[in-house]
Z-matrix of the N, CA and C atoms (Angstrom, degrees):
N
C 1 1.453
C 2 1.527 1 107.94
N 3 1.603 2 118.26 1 136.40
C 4 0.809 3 134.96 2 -169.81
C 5 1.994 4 114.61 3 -70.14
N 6 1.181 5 133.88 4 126.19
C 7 1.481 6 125.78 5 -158.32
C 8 1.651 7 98.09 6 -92.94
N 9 0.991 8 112.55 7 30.22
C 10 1.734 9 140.17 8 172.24
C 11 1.765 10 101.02 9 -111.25
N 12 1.236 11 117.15 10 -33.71
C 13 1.260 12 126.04 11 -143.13
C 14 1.685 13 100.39 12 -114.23
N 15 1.625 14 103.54 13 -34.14
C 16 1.439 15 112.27 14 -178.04
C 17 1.561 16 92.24 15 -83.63
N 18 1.481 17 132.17 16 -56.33
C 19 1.354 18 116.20 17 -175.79
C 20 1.618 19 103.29 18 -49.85
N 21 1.217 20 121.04 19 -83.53
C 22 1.806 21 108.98 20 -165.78
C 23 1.703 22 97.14 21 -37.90
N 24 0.925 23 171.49 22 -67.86
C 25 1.470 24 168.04 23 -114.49
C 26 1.788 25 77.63 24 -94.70
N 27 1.362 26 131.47 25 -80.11
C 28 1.269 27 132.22 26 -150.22
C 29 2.120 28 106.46 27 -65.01
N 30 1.067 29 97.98 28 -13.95
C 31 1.490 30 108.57 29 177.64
C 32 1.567 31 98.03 30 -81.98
N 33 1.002 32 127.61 31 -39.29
C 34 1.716 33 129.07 32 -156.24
C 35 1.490 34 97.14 33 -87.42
N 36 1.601 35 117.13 34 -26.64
C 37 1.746 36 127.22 35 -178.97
C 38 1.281 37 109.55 36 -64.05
N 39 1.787 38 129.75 37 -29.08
C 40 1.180 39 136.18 38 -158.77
C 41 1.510 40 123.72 39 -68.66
N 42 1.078 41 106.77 40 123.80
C 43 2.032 42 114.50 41 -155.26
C 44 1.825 43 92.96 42 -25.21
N 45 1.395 44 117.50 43 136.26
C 46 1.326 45 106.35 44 144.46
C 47 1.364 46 137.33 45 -119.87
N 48 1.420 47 108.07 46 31.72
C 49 1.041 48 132.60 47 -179.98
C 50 1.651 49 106.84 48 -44.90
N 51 1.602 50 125.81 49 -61.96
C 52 1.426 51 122.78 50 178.98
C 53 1.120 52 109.35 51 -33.45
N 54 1.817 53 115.95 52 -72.03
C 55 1.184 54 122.15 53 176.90
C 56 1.613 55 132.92 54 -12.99
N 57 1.506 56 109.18 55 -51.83
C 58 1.452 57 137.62 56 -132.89
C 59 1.839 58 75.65 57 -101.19
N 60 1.567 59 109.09 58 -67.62
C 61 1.373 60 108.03 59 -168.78
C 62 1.671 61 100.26 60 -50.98
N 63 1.126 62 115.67 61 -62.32
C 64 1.543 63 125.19 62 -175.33
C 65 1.722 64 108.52 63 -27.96
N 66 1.418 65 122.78 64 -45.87
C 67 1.075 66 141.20 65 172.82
C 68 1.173 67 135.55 66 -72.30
N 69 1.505 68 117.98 67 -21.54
C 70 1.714 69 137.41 68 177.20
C 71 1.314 70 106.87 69 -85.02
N 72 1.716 71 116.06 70 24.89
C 73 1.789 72 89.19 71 156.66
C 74 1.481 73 106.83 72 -147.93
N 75 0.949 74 118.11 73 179.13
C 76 1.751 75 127.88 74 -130.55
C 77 1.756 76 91.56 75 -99.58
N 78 1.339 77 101.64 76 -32.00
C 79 1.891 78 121.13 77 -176.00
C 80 1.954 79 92.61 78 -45.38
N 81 1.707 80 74.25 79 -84.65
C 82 1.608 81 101.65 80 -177.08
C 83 2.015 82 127.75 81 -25.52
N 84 1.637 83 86.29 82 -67.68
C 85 1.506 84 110.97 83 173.61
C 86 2.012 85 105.33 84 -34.77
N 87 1.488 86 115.86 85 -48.91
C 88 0.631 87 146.23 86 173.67
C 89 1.955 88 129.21 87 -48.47
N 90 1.141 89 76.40 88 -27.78
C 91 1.642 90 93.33 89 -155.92
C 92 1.974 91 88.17 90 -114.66
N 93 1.103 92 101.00 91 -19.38
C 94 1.793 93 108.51 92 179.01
C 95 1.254 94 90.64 93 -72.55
N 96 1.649 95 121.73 94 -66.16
C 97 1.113 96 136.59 95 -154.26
C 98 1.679 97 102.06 96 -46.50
N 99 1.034 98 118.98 97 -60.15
C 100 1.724 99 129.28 98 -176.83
C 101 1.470 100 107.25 99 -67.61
N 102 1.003 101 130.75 100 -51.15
C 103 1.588 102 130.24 101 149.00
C 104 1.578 103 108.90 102 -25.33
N 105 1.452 104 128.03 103 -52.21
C 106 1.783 105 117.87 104 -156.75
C 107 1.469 106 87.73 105 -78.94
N 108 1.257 107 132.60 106 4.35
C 109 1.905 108 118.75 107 178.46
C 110 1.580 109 85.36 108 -55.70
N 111 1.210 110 139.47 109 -28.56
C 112 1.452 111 126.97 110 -132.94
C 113 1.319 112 165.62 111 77.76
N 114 1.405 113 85.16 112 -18.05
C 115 1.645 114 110.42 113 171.02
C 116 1.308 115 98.75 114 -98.61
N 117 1.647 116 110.88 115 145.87
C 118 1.606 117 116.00 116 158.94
C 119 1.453 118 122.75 117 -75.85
N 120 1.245 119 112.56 118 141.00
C 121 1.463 120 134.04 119 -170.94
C 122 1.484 121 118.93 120 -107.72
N 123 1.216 122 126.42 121 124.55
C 124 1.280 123 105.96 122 -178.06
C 125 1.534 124 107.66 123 -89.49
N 126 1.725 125 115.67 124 -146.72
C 127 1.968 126 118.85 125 -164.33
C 128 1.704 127 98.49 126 -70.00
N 129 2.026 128 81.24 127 -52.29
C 130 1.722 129 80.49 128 -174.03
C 131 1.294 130 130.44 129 -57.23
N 132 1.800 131 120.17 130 -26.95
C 133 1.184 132 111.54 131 -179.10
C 134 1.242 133 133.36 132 -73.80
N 135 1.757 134 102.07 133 -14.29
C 136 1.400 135 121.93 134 -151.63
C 137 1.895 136 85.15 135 -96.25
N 138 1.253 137 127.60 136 -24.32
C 139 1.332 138 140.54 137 -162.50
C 140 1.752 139 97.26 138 -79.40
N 141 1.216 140 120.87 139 -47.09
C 142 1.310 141 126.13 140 178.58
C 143 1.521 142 123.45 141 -43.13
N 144 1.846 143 97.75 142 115.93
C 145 1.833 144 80.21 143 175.07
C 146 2.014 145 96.11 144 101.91
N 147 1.270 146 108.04 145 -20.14
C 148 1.065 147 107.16 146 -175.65
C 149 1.406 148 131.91 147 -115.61
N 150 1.619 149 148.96 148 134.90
C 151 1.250 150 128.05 149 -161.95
C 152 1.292 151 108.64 150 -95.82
N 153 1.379 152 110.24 151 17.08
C 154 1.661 153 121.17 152 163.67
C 155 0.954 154 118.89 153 -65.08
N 156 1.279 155 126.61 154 147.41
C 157 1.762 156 140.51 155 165.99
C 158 1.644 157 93.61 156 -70.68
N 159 1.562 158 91.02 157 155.61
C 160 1.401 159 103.50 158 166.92
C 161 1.700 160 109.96 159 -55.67
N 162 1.509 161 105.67 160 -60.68
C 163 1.541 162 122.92 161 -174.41
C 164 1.960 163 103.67 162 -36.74
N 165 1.091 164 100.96 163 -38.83
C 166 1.751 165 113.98 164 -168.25
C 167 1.851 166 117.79 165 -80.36
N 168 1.717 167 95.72 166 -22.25
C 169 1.405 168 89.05 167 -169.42
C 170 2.078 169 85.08 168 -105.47
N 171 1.358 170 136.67 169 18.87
C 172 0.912 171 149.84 170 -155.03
C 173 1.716 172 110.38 171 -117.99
N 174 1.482 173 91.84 172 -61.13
C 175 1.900 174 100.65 173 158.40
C 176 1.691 175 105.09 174 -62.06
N 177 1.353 176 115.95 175 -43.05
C 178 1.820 177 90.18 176 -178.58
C 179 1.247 178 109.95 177 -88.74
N 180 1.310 179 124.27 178 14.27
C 181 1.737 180 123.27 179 163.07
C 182 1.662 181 109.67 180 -82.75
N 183 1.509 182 128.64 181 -31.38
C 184 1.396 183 131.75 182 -171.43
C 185 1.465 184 92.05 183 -89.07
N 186 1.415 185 135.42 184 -40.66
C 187 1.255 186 120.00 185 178.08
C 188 1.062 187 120.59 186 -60.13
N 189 1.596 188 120.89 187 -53.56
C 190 1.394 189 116.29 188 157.82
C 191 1.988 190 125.45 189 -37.51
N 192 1.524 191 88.68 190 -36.50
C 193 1.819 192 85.01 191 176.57
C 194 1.462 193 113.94 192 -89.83
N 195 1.200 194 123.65 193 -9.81
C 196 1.192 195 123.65 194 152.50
C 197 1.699 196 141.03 195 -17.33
N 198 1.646 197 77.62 196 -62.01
C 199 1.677 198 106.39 197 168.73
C 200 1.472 199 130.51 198 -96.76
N 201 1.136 200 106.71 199 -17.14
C 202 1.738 201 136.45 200 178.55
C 203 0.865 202 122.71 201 87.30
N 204 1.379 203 127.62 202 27.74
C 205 1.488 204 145.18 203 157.23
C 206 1.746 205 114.91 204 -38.36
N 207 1.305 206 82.40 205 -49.28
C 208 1.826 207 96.14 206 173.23
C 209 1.629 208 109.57 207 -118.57
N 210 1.471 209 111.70 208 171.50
C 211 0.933 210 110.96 209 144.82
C 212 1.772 211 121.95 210 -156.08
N 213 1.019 212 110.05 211 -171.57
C 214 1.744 213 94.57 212 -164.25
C 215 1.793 214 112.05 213 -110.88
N 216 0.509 215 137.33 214 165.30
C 217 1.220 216 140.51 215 169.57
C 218 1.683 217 123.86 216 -148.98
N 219 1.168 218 104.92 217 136.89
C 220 1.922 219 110.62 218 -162.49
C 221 1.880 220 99.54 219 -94.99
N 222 1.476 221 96.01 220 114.59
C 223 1.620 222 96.91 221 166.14
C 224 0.901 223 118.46 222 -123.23
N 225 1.958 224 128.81 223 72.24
C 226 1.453 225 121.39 224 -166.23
C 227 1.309 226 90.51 225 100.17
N 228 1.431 227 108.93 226 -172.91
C 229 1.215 228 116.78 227 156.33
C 230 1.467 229 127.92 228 -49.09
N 231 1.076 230 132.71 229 -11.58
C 232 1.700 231 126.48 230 -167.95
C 233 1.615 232 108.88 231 -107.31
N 234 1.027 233 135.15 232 157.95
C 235 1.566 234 152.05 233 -152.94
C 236 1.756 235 78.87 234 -121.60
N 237 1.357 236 101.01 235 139.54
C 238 1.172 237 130.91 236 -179.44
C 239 1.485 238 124.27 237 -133.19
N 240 1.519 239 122.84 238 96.68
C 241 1.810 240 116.98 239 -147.84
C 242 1.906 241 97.81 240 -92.23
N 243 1.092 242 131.36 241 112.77
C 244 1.556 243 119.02 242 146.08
C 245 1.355 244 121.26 243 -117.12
N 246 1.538 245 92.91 244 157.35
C 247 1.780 246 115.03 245 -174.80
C 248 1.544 247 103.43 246 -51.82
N 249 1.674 248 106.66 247 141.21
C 250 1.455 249 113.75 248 163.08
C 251 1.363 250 105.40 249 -120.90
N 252 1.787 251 124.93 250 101.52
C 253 1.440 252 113.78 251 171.18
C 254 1.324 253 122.30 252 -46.72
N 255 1.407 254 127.07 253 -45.35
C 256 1.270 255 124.39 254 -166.11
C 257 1.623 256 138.82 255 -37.62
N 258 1.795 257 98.70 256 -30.84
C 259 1.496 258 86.51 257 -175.45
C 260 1.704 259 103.40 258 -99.69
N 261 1.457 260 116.62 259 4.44
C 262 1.423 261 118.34 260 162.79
C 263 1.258 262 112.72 261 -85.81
N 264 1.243 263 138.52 262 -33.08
C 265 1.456 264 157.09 263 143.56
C 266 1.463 265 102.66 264 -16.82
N 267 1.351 266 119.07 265 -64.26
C 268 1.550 267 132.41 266 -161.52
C 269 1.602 268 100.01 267 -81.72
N 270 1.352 269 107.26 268 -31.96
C 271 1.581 270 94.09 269 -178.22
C 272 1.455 271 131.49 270 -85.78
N 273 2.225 272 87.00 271 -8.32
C 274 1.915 273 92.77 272 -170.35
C 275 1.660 274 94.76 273 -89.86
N 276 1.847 275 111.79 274 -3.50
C 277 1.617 276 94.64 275 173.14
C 278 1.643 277 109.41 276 -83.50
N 279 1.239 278 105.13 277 -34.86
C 280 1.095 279 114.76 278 -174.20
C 281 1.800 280 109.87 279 -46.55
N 282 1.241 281 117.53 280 -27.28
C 283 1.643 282 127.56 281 -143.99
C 284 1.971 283 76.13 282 -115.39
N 285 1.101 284 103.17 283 -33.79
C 286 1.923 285 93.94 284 178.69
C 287 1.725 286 100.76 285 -62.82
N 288 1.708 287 110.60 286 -50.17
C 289 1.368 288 109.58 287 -160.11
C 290 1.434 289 103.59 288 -65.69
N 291 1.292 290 126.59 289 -15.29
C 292 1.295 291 130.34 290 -145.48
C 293 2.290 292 94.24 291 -94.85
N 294 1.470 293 76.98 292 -54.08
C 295 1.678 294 88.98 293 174.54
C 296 1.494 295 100.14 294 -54.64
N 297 1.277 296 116.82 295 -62.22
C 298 1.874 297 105.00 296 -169.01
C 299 1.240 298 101.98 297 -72.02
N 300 1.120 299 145.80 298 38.14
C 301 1.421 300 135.83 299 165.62
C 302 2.108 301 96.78 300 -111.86
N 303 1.489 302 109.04 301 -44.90
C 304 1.026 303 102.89 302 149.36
C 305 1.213 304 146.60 303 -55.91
N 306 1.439 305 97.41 304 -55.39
C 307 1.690 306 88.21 305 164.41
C 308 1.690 307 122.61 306 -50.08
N 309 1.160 308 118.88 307 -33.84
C 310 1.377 309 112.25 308 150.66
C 311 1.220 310 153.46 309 -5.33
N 312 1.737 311 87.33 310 -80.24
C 313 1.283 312 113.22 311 170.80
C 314 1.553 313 118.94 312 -70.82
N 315 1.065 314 112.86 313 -57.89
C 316 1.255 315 103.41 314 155.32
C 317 1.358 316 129.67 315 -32.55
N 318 1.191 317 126.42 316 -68.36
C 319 1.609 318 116.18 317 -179.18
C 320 1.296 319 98.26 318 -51.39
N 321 1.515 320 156.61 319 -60.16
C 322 1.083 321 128.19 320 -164.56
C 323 1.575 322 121.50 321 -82.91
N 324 1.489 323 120.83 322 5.84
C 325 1.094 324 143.39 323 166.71
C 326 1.952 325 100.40 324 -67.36
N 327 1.385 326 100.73 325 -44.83
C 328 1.615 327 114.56 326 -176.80
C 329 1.715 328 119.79 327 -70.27
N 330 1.472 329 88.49 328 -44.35
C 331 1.502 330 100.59 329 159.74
C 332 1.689 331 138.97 330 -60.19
N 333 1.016 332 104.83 331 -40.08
C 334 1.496 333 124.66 332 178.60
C 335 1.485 334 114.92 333 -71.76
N 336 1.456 335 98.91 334 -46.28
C 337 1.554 336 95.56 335 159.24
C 338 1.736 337 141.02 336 -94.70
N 339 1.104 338 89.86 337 5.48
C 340 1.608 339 110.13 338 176.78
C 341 1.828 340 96.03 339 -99.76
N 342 0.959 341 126.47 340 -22.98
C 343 1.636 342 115.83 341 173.42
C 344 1.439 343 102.64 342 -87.44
């Protein structure tokens, strides 16, 4: 195996637990979704439409930046949130390698008992 090949493999191994938590709630999921338009949004815009407090849609903006889902950017005084694919990127390979490792197992799970 290529040590090109073991780093990306050892990058895709890396806990994704943040990620995963970062992603398990309905707020957040939500708040990605309006983020992938592409343009950055600031508190207030992201607040609109919503029976959230500013303070509330603000804690699930740092959780999201936590992991780098988001990140912020200063225009003036106001915080400006945009989408970062990358660490969802890293986790949907991660969740491919994870499936073909099953699928794997399985086929020789299929094999073993079919002989």
């Amino acid at each position: 195996m290529s040590r090109k090949h073991r780093s990306s493999t050892a990058a895709l191994r890396r806990p994704r637990a943040p990620v995963f938590a970062a992603l398990g709630d309905e707020v957040r999921l939500s708040l990605i979704a309006k983020l992938c338009a592409g343009q950055p949004y600031s508190i207030s815009q992201l607040t609109e439409g919503s029976r959230l407090t500013r303070q509330a849609i603000t804690k699930h903006l740092r959780v999201l930046e936590s992991v780098g889902i988001v990140h912020s950017v200063h225009r003036g005084r106001e915080s400006l949130f945009e989408f970062d694919p990358k660490p969802v990127e890293e986790t949907r390979k991660y969740l491919d390698l994870v499936s073909e490792q099953w699928d794997q197992a399985l086929s020789r799970l299929k094999s073993f008992v079919e002989d």
